[in-house]
C-alpha positions as CSV (number, residue, x, y, z in Angstrom):
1,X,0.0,0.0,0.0
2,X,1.3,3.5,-1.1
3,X,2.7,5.3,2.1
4,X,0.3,8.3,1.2
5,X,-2.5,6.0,1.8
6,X,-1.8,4.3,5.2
7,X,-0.7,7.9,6.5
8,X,-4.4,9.3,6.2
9,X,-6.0,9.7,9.2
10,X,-9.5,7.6,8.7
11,X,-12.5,6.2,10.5
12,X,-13.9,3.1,10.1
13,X,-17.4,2.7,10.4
14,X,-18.8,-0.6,9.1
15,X,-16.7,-3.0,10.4
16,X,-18.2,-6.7,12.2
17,X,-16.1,-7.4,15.2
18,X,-16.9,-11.2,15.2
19,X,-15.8,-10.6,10.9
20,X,-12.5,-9.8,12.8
21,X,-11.0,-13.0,13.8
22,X,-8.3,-14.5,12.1
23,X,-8.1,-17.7,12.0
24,X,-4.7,-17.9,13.7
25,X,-6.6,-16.2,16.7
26,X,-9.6,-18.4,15.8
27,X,-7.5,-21.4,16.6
28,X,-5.7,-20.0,19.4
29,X,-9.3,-19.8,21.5
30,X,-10.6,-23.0,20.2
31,X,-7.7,-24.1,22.1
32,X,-7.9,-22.2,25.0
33,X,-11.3,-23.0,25.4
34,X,-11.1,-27.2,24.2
35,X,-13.5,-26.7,21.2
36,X,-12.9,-29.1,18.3
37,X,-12.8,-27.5,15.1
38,X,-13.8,-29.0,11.8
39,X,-10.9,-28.0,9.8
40,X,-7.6,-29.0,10.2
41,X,-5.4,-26.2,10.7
42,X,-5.2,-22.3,9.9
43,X,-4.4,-23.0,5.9
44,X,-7.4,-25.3,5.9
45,X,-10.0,-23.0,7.2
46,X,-8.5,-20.2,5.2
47,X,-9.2,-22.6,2.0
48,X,-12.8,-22.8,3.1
49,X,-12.9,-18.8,2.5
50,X,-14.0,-19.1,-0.5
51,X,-18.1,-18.5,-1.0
52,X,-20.3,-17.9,-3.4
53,X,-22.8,-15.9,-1.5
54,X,-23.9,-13.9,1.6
55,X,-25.5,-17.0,2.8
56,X,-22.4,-18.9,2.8
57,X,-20.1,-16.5,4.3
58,X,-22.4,-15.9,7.3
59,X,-22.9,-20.0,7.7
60,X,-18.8,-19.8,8.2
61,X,-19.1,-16.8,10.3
62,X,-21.4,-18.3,12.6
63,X,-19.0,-21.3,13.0
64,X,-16.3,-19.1,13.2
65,X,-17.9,-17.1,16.0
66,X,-18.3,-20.4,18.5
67,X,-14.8,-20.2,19.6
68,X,-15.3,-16.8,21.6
69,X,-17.0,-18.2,25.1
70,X,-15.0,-15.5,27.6
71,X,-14.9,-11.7,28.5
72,X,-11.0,-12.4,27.8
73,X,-12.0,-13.7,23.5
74,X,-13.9,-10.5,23.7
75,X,-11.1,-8.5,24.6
76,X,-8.5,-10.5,22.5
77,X,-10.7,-10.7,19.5
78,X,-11.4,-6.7,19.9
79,X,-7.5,-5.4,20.5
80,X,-6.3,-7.5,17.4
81,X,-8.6,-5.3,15.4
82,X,-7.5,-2.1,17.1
83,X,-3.8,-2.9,16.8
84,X,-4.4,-3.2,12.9
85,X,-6.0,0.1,13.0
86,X,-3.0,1.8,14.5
87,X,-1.2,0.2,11.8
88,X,-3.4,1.4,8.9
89,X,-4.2,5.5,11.1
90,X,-7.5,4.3,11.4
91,X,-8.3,7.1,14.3
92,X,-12.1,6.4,15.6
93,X,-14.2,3.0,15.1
94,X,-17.6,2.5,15.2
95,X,-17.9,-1.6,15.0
96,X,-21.1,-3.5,15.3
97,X,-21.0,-7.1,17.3
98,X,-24.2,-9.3,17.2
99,X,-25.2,-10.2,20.6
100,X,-27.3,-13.0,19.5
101,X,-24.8,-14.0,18.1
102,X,-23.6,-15.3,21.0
103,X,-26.6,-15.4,23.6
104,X,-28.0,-17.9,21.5
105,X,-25.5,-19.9,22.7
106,X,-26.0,-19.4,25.8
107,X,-23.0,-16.8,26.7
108,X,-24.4,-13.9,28.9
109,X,-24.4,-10.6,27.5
110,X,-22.5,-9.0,29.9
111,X,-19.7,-10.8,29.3
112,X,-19.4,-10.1,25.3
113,X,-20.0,-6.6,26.2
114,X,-17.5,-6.5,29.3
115,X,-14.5,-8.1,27.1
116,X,-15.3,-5.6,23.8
117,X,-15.6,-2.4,26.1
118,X,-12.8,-3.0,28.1
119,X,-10.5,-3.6,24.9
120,X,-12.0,-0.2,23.5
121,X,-11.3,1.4,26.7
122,X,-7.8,0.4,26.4
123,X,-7.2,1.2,22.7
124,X,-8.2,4.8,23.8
125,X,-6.1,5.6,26.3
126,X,-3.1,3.5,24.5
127,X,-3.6,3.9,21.2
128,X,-5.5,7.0,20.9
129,X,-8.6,5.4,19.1
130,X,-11.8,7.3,19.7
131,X,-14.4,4.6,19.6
132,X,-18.7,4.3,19.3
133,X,-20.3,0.8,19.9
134,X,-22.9,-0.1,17.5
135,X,-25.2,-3.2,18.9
136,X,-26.6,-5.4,15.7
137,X,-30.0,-7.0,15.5
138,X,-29.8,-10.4,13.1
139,X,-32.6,-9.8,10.4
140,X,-33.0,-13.9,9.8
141,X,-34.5,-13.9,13.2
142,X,-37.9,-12.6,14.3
143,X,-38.3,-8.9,15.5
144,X,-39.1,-10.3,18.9
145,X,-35.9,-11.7,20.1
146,X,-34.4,-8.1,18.6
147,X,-36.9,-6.6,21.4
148,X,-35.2,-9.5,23.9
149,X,-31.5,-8.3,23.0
150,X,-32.3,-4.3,23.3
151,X,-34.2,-5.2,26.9
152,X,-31.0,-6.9,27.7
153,X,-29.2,-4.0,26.5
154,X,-30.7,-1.5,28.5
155,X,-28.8,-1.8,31.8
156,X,-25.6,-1.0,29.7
157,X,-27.2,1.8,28.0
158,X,-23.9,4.2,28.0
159,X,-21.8,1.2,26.2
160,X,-23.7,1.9,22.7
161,X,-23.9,4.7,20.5
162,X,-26.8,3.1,18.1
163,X,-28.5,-0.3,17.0
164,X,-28.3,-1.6,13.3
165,X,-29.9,-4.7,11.5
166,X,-27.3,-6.7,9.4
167,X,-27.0,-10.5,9.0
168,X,-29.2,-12.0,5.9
169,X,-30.3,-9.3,3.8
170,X,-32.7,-10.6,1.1
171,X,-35.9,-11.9,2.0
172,X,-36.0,-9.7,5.0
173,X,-36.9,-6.0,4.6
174,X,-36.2,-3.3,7.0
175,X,-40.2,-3.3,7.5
176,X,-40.0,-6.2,10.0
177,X,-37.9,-4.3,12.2
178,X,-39.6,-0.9,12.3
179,X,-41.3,-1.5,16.0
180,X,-37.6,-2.0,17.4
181,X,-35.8,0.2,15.7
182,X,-38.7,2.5,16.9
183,X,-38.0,1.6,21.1
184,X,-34.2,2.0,20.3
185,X,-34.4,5.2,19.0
186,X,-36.9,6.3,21.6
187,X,-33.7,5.6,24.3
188,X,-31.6,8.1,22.6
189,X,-29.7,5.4,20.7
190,X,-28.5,6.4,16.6
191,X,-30.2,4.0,14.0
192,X,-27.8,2.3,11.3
193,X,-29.0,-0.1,8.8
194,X,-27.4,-2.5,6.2
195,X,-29.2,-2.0,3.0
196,X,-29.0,-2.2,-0.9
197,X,-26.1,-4.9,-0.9
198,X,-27.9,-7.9,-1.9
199,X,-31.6,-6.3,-1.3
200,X,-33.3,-3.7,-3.5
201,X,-33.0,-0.1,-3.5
202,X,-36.5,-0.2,-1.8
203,X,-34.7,-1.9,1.2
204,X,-32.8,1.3,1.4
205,X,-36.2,3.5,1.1
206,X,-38.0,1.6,3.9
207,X,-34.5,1.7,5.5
208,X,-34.6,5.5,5.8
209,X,-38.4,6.1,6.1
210,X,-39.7,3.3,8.9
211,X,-36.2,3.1,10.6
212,X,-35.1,6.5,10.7
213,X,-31.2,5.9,9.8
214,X,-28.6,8.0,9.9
215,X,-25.9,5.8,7.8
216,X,-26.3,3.5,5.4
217,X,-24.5,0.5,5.7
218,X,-23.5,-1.2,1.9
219,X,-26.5,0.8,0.2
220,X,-24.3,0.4,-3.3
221,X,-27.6,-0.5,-5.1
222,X,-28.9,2.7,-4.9
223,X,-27.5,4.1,-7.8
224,X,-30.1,2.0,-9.4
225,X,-32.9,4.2,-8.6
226,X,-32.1,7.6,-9.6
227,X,-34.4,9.6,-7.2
228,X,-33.2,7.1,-4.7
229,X,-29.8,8.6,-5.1
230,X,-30.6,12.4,-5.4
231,X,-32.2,12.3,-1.8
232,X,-28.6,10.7,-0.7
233,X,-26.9,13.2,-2.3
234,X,-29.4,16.1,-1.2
235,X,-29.6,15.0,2.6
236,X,-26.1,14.0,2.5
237,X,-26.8,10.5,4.1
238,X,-23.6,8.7,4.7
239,X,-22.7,5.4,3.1
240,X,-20.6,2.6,4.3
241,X,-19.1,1.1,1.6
242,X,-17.4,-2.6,2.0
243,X,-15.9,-2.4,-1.5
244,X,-13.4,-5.9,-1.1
245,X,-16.3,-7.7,1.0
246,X,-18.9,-6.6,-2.5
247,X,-16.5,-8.4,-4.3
248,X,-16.1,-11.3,-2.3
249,X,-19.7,-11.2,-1.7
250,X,-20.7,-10.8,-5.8
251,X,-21.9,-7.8,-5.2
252,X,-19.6,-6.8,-8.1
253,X,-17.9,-9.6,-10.5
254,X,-14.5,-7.6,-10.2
255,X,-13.2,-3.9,-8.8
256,X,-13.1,-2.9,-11.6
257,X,-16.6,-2.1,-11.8
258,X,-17.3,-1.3,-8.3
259,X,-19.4,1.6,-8.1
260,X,-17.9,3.8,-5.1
261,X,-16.0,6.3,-7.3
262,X,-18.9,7.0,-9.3
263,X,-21.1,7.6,-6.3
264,X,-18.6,9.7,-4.8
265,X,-18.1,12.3,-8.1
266,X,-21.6,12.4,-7.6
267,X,-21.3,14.2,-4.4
268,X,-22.6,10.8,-2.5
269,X,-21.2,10.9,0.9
270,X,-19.5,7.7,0.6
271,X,-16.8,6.1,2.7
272,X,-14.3,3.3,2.9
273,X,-14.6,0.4,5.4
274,X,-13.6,-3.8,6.0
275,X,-17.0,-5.4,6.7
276,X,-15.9,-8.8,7.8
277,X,-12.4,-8.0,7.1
278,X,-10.6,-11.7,8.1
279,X,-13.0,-12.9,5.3
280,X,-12.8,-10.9,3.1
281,X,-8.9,-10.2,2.3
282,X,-8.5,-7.3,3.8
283,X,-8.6,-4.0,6.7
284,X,-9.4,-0.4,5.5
285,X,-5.9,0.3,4.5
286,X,-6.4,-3.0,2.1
287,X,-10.1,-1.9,0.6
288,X,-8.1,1.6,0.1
289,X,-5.2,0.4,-1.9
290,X,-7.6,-2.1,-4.0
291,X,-9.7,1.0,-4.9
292,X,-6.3,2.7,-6.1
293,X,-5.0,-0.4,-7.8
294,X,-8.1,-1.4,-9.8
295,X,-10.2,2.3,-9.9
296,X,-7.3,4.7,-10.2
297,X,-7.9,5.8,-6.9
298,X,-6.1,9.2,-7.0
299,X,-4.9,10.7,-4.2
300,X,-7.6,13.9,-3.9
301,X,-10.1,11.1,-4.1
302,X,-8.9,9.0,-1.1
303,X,-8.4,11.9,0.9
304,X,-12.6,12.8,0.8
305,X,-13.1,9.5,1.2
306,X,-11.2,9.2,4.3
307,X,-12.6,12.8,5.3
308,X,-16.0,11.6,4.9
309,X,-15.7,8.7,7.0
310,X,-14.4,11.5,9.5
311,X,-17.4,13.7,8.9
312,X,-20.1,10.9,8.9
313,X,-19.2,9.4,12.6
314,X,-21.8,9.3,15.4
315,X,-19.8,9.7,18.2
């Protein structure tokens, strides 16, 4: 990555903490913990990175995800990530983490959020991150157990910054979460939405008009409905663009024809972030470097793109 790049001070602000772990620290707490994995060893699982879909990315992520049982993964699974922010100027976060995820499996939520706040905490006062924590609802599961997680939120109010709804996108509109996403904002708490990745640009409508967001998370689909994009551009709604994760995802066959630089001549707020970055190849100092390898990138460009991620933070 050009020196120019990594030395731009960014934010990331779509970024999966769970999409975080390596599989070297993936196998590290399967050991710690006595959990038998199905693959082999770290080159094996890194082989089975290779998916054809959302669907089958989030089946691995899931799997992935069963290794972290302690406050102490929480922590280790969150300062990895921080560290390769340092490395890459990332200056302020705002990940999401999917506490279903987890109490699903019967892990208490206190002790996802203890080990992820703490590590946030720390990469503050050490490595002069600012940070926001975004809690996720999982859209493949009914609105009601999203109602269940924000109740068990609520004693740890002052942890989170904002909900969002992620997981699988088609076949479950941002409709079946309006009632939630209501009660969450209703607490004070920012609203944040995937949208327009694999769903339509009416996902992204119903996104911003039941749920009230303030970001758009993906929302690369939009440029498909024209009035659709001139109220982005007019109200200056932020987009969180994933561009190595669209690939990897088929979102876009190549990078070549990735849509972001388009958007942004626009005047389409949009910025520059990892997703599920183990997964997908790469940190926001990678999705930067592919954009100037394969768009032409120039150096103007990536510096309102990082400035926009700066502008279009929530905490």
């Amino acid at each position: 990555m050009p020196e120019w790049l990594n030395a731009l001070p960014k934010a990331e602000l779509h970024l999966h903490l769970e999409g975080s772990l390596e599989p070297e620290l993936l196998f590290a707490l399967a050991e710690r913990n006595q959990i038998a994995l199905p693959w082999a060893d770290v080159e094996t699982l890194r082989a089975a990175y290779a998916f054809n879909n959302l669907q089958e990315f989030l089946d691995l992520y899931y799997a992935g995800a069963n290794v972290l049982r302690t406050e102490q993964d929480f922590y280790d699974l969150t300062w990895a990530y921080l560290q390769r922010c340092k490395a890459q100027n990332v200056i302020h976060v705002e990940p999401f983490f999917d506490p279903q995820t987890h109490t699903d499996r019967g892990i208490p939520f206190e002790v996802v959020l203890r080990g992820i706040q703490q590590a946030l905490l720390d990469g503050e006062k050490q490595l002069g991150i600012s940070h926001g924590l975004i809690l996720s609802f999982l859209r493949h599961l009914p609105e009601e157990e999203a109602f269940k997680t924000l109740e068990q939120a609520m004693p740890f109010r002052d942890a989170f910054i904002g909900v969002g709804l992620d997981s699988s996108e088609k076949g479950f509109p941002p409709r079946l979460f309006e009632r939630v996403f209501a009660k969450a904002r209703s607490e004070g708490l920012h609203a944040v939405a995937h949208a327009g990745e694999e769903g339509p640009p009416e996902y992204i409508w119903e996104a911003l008009d039941l749920l009230k967001i303030k970001r758009i998370d993906h929302g690369v689909r939009a440029i498909e409905d024209e009035r659709l994009m001139q109220r982005i551009i007019d109200e200056q709604i932020p987009l969180t663009v994933c561009p190595l994760s669209n690939i990897k995802l088929c979102v876009f066959e190549h990078m070549g024809q990735h849509n972001i630089l388009e958007m942004l001549e626009r005047g389409v707020k949009v910025t520059v972030n990892s997703d599920d970055p183990a997964y997908f190849g790469g940190y926001v100092g990678e999705n930067f470097a592919a954009l100037h390898e394969h768009l032409g990138m120039t150096e103007a460009q990536a510096k309102r793109l990082a400035q926009n991620s700066l502008d279009a933070r929530l905490a």
